[in-house]
N, C-alpha and C positions, 0 to 999 in steps of 0.2 A: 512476583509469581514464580512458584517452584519451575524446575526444568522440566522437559518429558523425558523417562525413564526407558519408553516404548515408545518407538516410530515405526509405524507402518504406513509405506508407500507400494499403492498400484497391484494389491495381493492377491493373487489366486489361485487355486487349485484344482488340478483336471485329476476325474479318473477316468480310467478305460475298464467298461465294464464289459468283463466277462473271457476276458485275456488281457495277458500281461504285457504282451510283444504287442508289435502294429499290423500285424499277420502275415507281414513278408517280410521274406530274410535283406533285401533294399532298402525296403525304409526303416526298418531297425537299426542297419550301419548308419543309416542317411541321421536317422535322430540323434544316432552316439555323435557323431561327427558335428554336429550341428551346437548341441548342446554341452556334451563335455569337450570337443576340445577347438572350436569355435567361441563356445559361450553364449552362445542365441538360445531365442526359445525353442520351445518344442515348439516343428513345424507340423506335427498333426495336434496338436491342440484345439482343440472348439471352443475355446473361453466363451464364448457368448452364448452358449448353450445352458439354458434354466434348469436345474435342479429338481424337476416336478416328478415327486414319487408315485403319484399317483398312474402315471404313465408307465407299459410295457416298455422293459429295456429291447435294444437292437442287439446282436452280435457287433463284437466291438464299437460300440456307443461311446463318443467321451461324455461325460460328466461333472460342471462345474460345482465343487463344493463353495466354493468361493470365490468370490468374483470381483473381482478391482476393490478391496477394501482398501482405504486409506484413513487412519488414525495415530489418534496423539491419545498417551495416557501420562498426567503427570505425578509428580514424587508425591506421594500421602493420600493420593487418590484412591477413593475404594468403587470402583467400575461394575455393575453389572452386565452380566448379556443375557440378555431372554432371546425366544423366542420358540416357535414349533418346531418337535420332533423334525431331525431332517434340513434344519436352516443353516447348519453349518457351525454351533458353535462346539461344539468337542473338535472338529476339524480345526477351526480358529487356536484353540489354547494347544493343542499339539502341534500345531507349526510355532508355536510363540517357544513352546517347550525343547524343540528341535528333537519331536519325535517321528518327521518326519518332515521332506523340504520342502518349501515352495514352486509349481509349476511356472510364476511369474512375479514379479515382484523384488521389494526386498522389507527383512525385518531388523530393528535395530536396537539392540536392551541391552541398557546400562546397568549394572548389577547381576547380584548374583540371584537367582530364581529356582523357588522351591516348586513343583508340580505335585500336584495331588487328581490325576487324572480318573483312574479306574481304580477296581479294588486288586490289592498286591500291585500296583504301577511300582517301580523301583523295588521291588524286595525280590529276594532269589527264596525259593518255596522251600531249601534244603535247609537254610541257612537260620541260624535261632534270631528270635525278636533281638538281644542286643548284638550280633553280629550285624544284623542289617542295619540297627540306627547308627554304627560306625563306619559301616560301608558306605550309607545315603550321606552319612556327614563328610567322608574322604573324600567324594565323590561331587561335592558341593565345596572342596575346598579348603574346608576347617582341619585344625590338628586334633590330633588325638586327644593332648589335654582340653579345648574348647569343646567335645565332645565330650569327653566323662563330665566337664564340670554342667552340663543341660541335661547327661544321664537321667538322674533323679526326677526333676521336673517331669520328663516326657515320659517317663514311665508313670509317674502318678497321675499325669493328666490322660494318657488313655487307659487307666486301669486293669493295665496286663502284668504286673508284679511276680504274679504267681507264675505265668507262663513264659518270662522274659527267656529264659536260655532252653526253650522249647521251638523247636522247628517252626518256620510260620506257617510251612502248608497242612501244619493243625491246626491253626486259626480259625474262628469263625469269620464269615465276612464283614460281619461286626468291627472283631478285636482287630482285624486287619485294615479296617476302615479306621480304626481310632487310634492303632500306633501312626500309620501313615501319616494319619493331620497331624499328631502332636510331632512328629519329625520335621514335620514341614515346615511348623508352624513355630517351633522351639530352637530350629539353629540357625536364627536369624537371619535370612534370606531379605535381601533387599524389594522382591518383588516374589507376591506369594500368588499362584496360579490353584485354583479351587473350582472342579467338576462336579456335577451334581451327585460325587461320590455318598455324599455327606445324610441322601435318602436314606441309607442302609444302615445309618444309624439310629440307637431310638432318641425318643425326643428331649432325653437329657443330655443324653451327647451331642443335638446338634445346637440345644441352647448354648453348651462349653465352648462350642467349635464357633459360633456366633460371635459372641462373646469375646474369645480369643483372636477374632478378625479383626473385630474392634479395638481391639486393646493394639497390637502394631500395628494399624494404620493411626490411631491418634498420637499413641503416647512413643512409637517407635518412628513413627513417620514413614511408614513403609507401604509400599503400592498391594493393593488385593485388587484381584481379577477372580469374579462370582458368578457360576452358571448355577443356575436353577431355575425349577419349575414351583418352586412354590414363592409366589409372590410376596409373601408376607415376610419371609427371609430376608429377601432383595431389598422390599423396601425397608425393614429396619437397618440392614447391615449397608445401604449401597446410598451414594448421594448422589450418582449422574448413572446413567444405564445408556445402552446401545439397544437396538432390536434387527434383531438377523432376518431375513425374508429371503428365503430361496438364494442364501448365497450371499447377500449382499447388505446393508447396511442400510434400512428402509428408515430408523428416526433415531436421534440420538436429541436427549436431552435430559431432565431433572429424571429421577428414578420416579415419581408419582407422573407425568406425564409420559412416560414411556411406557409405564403398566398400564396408564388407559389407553394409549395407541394399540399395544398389544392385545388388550382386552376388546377392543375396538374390532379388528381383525378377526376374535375370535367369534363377534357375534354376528359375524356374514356370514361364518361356518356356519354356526347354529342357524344362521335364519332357511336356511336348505333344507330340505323337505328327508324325511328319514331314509326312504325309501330310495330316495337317490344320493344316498350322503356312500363315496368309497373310503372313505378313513374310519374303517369298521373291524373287527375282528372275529374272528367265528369259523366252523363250517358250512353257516348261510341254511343251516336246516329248517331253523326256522330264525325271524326277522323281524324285527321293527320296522312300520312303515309309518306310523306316524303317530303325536304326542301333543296334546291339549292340557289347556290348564283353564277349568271353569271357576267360576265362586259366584255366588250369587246366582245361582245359574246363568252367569255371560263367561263366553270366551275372553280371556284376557292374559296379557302377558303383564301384568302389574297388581301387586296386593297390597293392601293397609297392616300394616303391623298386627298383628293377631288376628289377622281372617281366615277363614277356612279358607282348604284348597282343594281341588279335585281334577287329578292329572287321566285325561283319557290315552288308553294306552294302545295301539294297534297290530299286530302279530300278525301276519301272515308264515303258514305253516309248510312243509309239503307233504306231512300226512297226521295221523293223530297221532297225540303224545297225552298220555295216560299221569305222567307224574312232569311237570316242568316247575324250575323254580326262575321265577321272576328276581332281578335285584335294582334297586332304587340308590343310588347314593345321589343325595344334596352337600353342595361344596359354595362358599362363596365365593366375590370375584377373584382371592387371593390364594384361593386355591386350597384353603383350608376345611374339610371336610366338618359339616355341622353333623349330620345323621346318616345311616344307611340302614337301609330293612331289606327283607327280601319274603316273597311270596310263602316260602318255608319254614319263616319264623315267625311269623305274624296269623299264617292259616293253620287252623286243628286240620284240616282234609286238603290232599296234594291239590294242586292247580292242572285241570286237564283240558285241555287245546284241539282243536277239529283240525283239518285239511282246510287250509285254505284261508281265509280272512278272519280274525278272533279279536273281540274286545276285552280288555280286562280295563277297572281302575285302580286307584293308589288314592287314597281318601285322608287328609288331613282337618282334626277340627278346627284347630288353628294352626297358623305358622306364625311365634312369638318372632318374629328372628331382626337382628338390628338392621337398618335402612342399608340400601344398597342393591347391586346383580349380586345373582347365585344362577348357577348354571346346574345341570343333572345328567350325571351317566348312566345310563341304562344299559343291565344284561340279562342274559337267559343261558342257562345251564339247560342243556335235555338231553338225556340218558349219559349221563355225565362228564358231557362233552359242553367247551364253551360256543354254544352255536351261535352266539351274536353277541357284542360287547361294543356298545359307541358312547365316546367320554363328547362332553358337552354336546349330550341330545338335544336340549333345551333350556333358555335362558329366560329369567325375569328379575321384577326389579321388585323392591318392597320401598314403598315409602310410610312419612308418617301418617300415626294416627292416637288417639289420647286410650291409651292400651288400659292401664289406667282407670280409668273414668274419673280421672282428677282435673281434666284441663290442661296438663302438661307431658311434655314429652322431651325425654333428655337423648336427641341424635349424636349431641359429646361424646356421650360414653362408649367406652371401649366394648363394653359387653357385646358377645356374640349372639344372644339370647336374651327376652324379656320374660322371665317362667311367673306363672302366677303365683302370685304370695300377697298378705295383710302382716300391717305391723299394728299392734295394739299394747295397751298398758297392764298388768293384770296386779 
């Protein structure tokens, strides 16, 4: 069995929200003393205090981002970390990163480690694309001749050529998302640290960037640590995952059993009524209170592969709105987006809304789509303001059914969609 690369023992994290100091000039000496030249903890630390965003902060409040984690990552392991907005994993890889220190604990890595945290993390904005990949290479350790000789490479693998001895604070956030990985990922770093930076690329860049994760974790033997929100990343690029919950380290095991854990969790969100859901976005002008899904005319949270569907939708307003645009996006459970409409594009005459309680529906004649959950975010735009926006509104499952009308049905296949078609001889 390989070593581990990364030991974390007893980790956590406190902030104090909403001042820096402890609010008196006492216990501020009292913590320097205590902590720098004692070496104990911080003695205003609240480490047991849960992470819930949902909650108004206090005046000086501490705040646990993380909370007693203890883990092992071993050499050629490629680790994922899921979890919800706010669970603490970008706090996790920037204490691995030592972009900032532990309130308790201790961390341990062997090797040298590449971060790829946010966009422009390690580049200076004055400085031209190949000034910076010599700086991040100095900076990781290498000489100058092991960086000229992965020059090449990294510039063709994020396709900045043209703009190499151009300032990077002309970058798009793109080209600055895609020199960053190929630097990261190009001067061989023993343990490669990867932030959900990788959304801001488009989707041929993150296939590369995918791709190239794979490639030194198998053929280089090198550790990769993966956040992301898109499941389907994770599971092809990740063979064990973690799942973060307020802080703390709620299941670790195979990457397909940690996505359904997660997933798991996400459908007690969903199963809460709209109208009382806080993890919403908007100025609340007008709202979602609640969302149905008929066929057949029955209520149901479950469909046959090619059945009609028929989502009720409920708006409550707090006066009329003459032009509003509804938006529908359908996602499966891996977080990959099947379709989106919106009331704007689909209706010849604006959608207009009363005071007070409004139904609209969302009407599909079939839903081809392959077996599985799919979840739906729903928003509304009025007077062009986002007045309400809730990601996984509602969730359901699609099982089979002989779509067909041949008797068979292939659950195999990869396909995200079954679309109608006939093959014949002519």
């Amino acid at each position: 069995m390989s070593q581990p690369v990364i030991k974390i023992e007893n980790l956590s994290k406190v902030y104090r929200l909403g001042e820096v100091g402890t609010g008196t000039l006492s216990h501020d000496l009292n913590r320097f003393w205590r902590m720098n030249i004692l070496g104990q903890e911080d003695p205003y630390a609240k480490v047991g205090q849960v992470n819930d965003r949902t909650q108004k902060a206090t005046k000086g409040e501490h705040i646990s981002a993380l909370r007693d984690i203890n883990l092992e990552v071993r050499q050629g392991e490629v680790l994922g970390i899921i979890g919800k907005n706010g669970a603490g994993k970008s706090t996790l890889l920037k204490l691995l990163s030592r972009v900032t220190s532990p309130t308790t604990g201790t961390i341990k890595v062997k090797g040298r480690m590449a971060s790829l945290l946010e966009v422009g993390t390690g580049f200076n904005p004055e400085m031209t694309g190949r000034e910076n990949i010599y700086m991040n290479g100095t900076i990781m350790g290498m000489r100058k001749w092991e960086i000229t000789r992965k020059l090449d490479e990294i510039v063709e693998f994020a396709g900045v050529a043209k703009y190499l001895d151009t300032p990077t604070k002309r970058y798009s956030s793109g080209m600055t998302v895609r020199l960053g990985f190929a630097i990261a990922a190009h001067l061989e770093p023993e343990i490669l640290v990867v932030d959900e930076v990788l959304a801001v690329g488009d989707a041929e860049f993150q296939k590369k960037a995918i791709g190239k994760m794979q490639e030194v974790s198998t053929e280089g033997g090198r550790t990769v640590l993966f956040v992301s929100h898109n499941m389907a990343s994770v599971k092809q690029l990740c063979s064990a995952c973690i799942l973060l919950t307020n802080g703390s380290i709620s299941y670790r095991g195979t990457t397909d059993q940690v996505i359904d854990e997660y997933l798991k969790v996400n459908e007690e969100v969903i199963s809460s009524t709209l109208k009382n859901r806080t993890d919403r976005k908007g100025n609340g002008i007008a709202k979602f209170t609640n969302i149905q899904l008929l066929s057949k005319d029955q209520e149901t949270n479950q469909l046959q592969v090619g059945q009609s569907a028929l989502f009720i939708i409920q708006i409550e307003s707090i006066k009329e709105f003459n032009n509003i645009n509804v938006t529908f996006s359908l996602y499966n459970k891996h977080g990959i987006l099947i379709t989106s409409t919106n009331t704007s594009f689909v209706n010849k005459e604006p959608i207009s809304i009363n005071k007070g309680l409004n139904t609209i529906e969302c009407e599909f004649n079939s839903l081809p789509l392959q077996v599985g959950g799919y979840f739906v975010n729903l928003g509304i735009i009025a007077e062009g303001t986002q007045a309400d926006l809730i990601e996984k509104a509602f969730s359901f499952n699609m099982v089979e059914d002989d779509i067909y009308s041949t008797g068979k049905f292939n659950s195999s296949s990869k396909s995200l969609v079954f679309l109608p078609h006939k093959w014949q001889v002519i």
